[in-house]
C-alpha positions as CSV (number, residue, x, y, z in Angstrom):
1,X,52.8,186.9,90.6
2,X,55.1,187.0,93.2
3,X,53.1,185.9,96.0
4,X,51.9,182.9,93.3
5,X,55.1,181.5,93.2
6,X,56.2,181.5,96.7
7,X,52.8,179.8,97.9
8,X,53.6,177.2,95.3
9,X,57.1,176.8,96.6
10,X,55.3,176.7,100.0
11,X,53.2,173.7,99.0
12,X,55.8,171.5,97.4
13,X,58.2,172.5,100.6
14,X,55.5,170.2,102.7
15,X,55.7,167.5,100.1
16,X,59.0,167.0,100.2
17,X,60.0,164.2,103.0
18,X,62.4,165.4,105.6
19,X,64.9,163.4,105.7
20,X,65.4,164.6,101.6
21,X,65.7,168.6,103.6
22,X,68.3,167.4,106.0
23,X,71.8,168.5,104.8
24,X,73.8,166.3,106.9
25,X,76.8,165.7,105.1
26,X,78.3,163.0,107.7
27,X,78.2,159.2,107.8
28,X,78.8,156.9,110.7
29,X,82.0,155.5,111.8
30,X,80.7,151.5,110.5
31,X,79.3,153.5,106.9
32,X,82.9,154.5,106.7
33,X,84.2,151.2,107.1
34,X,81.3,149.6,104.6
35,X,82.7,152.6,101.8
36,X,86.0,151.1,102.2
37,X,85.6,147.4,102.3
38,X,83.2,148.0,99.0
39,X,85.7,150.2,97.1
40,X,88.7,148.3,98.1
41,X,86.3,144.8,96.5
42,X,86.2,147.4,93.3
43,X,82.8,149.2,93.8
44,X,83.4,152.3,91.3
45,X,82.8,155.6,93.3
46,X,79.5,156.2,91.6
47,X,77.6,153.2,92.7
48,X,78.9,154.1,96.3
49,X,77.8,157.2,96.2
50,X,74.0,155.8,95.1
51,X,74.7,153.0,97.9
52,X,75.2,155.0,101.0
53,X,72.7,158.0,99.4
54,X,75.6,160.7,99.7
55,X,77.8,162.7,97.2
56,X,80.9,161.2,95.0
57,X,83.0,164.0,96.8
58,X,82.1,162.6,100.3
59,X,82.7,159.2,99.3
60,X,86.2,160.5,97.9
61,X,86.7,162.0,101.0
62,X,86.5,159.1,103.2
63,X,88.8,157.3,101.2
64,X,91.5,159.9,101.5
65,X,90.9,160.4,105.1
66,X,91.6,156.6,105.4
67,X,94.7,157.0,103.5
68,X,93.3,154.8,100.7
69,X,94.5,155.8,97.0
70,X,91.7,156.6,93.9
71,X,92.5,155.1,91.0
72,X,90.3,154.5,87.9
73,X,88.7,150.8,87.8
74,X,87.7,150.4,84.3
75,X,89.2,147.4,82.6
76,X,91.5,149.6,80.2
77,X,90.5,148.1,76.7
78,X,93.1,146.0,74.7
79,X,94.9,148.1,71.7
80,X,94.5,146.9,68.2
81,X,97.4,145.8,66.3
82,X,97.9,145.9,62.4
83,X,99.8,144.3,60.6
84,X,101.5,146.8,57.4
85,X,101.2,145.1,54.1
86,X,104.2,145.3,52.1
C-alpha cells in the first residue's frame, strides 16, 4: 500500500514543471522596483503577489525593506446618516 502511494507520488513528481519545484524565494533588483512603482500606483498586495508569481509576505517584505509604509487601499465606504423622527 505503501509502495502504491509513493510510485504515484513518483509519477506526478515528473509531471510537475520545474520551475513550479524551485523554491526560490528572491526577485531581481528591477522586480523590486516594478513591486514598488505598482503598489505606490495602488496595486493591492494580492494582485502583486499573482503579478510577480510570489507570496503576499514577500511582496510585504520588499516594501518594508524599501522603507515604504502598508496601509489598506480599499475605498472606506461612506456611513449612513438618519435622521431621528420626533
Amino acid at each position: 500500500m505503501l509502495s502504491d502511494i509513493i510510485e504515484v507520488l513518483q509519477h506526478y513528481l515528473k509531471l510537475v514543471p520545474k520551475h513550479q519545484l524551485s523554491t526560490q524565494q528572491s526577485l531581481l533588483e528591477i522586480d523590486k522596483e516594478k513591486i514598488q512603482n505598482n503598489y505606490l500606483k495602488g496595486v493591492p498586495l494580492e494582485d502583486l503577489a499573482i503579478l510577480f508569481d510570489c507570496p503576499k509576505n514577500l511582496i510585504e517584505n520588499v516594501l518594508h525593506n524599501r522603507g515604504i509604509e502598508i496601509v489598506c487601499n480599499e475605498i472606506p465606504k461612506p456611513k449612513k446618516w438618519y435622521r431621528k423622527k420626533h
